[in-house]
C-alpha positions as CSV (number, residue, x, y, z in Angstrom):
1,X,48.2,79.9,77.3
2,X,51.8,78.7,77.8
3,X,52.3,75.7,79.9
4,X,53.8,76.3,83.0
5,X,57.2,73.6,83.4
6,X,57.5,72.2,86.6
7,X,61.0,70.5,87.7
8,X,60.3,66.6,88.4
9,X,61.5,67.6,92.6
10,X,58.3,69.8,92.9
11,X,56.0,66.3,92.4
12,X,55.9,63.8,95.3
13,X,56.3,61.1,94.2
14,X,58.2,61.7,90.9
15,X,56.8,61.8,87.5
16,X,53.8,60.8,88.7
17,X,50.9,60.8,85.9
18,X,49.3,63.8,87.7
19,X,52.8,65.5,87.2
20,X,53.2,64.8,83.9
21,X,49.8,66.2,83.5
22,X,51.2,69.7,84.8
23,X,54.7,69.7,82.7
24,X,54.6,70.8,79.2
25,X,54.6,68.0,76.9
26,X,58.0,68.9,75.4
27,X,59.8,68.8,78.4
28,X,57.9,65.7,79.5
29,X,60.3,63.1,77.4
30,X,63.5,64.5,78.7
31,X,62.7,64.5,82.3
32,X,61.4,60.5,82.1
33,X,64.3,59.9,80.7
34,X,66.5,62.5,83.3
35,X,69.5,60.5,84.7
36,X,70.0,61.6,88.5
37,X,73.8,62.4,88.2
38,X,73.4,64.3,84.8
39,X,72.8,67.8,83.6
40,X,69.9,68.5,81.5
41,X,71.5,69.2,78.2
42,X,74.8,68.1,78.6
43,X,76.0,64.9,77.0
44,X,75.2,61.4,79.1
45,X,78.1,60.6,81.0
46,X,79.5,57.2,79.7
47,X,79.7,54.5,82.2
48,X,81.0,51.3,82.9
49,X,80.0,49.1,85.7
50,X,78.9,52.1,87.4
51,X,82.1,54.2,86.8
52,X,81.9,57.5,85.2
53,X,84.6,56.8,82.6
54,X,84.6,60.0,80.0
55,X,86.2,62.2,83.0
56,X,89.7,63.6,83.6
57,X,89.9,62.2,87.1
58,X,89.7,58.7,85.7
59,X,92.0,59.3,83.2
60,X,94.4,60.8,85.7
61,X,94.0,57.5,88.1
62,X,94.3,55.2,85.5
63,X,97.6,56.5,84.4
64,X,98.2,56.5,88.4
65,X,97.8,53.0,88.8
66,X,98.3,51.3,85.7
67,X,101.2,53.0,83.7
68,X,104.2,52.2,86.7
69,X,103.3,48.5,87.2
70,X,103.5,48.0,83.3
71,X,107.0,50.1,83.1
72,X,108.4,48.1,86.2
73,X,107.1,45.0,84.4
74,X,108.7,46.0,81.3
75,X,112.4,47.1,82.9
76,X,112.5,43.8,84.6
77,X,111.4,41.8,81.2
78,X,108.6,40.5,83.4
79,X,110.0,39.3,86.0
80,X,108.7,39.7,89.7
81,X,112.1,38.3,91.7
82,X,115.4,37.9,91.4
83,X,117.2,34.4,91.6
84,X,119.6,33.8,94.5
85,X,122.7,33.6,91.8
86,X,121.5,37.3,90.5
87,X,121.4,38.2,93.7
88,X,124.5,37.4,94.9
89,X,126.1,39.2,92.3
90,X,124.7,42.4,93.0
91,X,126.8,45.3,94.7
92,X,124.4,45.4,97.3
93,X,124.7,41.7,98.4
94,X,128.7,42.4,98.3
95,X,129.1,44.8,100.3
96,X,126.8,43.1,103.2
97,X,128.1,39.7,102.8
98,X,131.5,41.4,103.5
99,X,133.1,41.3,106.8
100,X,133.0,44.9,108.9
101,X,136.9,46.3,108.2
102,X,136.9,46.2,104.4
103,X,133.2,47.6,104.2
104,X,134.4,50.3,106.4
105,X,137.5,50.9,104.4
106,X,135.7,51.4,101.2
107,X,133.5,53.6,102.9
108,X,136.6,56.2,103.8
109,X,138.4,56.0,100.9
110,X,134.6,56.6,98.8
111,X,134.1,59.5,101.6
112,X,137.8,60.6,100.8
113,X,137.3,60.9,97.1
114,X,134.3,62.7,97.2
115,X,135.3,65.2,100.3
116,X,138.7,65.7,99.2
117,X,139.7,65.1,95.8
118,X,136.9,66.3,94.3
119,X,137.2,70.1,95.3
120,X,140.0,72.5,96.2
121,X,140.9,71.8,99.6
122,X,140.8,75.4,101.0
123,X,137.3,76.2,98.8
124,X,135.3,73.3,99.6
125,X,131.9,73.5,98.5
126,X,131.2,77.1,98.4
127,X,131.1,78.9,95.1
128,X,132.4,81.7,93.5
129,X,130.1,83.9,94.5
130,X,130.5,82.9,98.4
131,X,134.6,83.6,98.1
132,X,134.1,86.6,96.5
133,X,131.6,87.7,99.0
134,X,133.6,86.6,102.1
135,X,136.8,88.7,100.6
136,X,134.5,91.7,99.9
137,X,133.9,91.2,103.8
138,X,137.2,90.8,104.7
139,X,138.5,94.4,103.1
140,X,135.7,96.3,104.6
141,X,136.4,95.2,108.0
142,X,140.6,96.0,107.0
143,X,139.2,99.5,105.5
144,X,137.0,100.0,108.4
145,X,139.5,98.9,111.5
146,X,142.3,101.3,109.6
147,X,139.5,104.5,109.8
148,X,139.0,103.6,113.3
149,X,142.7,103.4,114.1
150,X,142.9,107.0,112.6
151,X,140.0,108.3,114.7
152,X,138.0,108.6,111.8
153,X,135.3,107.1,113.4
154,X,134.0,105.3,116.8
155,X,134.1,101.7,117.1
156,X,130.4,101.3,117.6
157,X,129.4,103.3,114.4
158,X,128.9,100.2,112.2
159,X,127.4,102.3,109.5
160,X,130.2,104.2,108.3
């Protein structure tokens, strides 16, 4: 008859001769050479001192770990620090070098600029769709304080 396969787990210990005995001899080659991480059938996973390297989870890290470091290299021309003469032209090293009243100063009239002479003073920030909104609200309550003057309706009949 047939022979019967047997997975290498059902032998103690493993692919023992006796085993092999029991599974068919066609199967017999590909379990010896079974690696314990890999699917029968599927390709062998490639690997490199004992990384799995043909996955998308390495490729992800890689790219993780090794593409910023080489762009930061490459924006700073290789370089790693800056000299104390760069430094000290820097806007950063200006403005703490300075003393406390002209920092401050340039920090209201920056604040100024942007809160004040950048947008309509009596709009703000809000947009169109917020004025229009707040002037829809404002008639409504007109409309409805005038129908409640009348007797139209009761005060507390918000609805209407």
């Amino acid at each position: 008859g047939k022979p019967r396969l047997i997975w290498a787990r059902e032998c103690d210990p493993p692919l023992t001769p006796a085993c092999r005995v029991r599974i068919a001899p066609s199967t017999s080659a590909v379990m010896e050479s079974h690696d314990p991480g890999q699917i029968p059938g599927q390709p062998k996973p490639r690997r490199l001192m004992g990384f799995v390297y043909n996955t998308k989870a390495m490729l992800m890290w890689s790219i993780v770990f090794f593409v910023p470091p080489v762009l930061m290299l490459a924006w700073n021309r290789g370089r790693l620090s800056m000299p104390p003469e760069e430094l000290m032209q820097t806007t950063t090293y200006r403005i703490r070098s300075k003393p406390g009243e002209e920092v401050v100063e340039e920090r209201k009239a920056a604040l100024q600029k942007v809160l004040f002479e950048t947008n309509d003073a009596q709009t703000g920030f809000r947009q169109e769709w917020a004025i229009k909104r707040d002037e829809e609200r404002k008639r409504r309550a007109e409309e409805r304080a005038e129908r409640i003057a009348r007797g139209e309706i009761a005060w507390w009949q918000w609805w209407r």
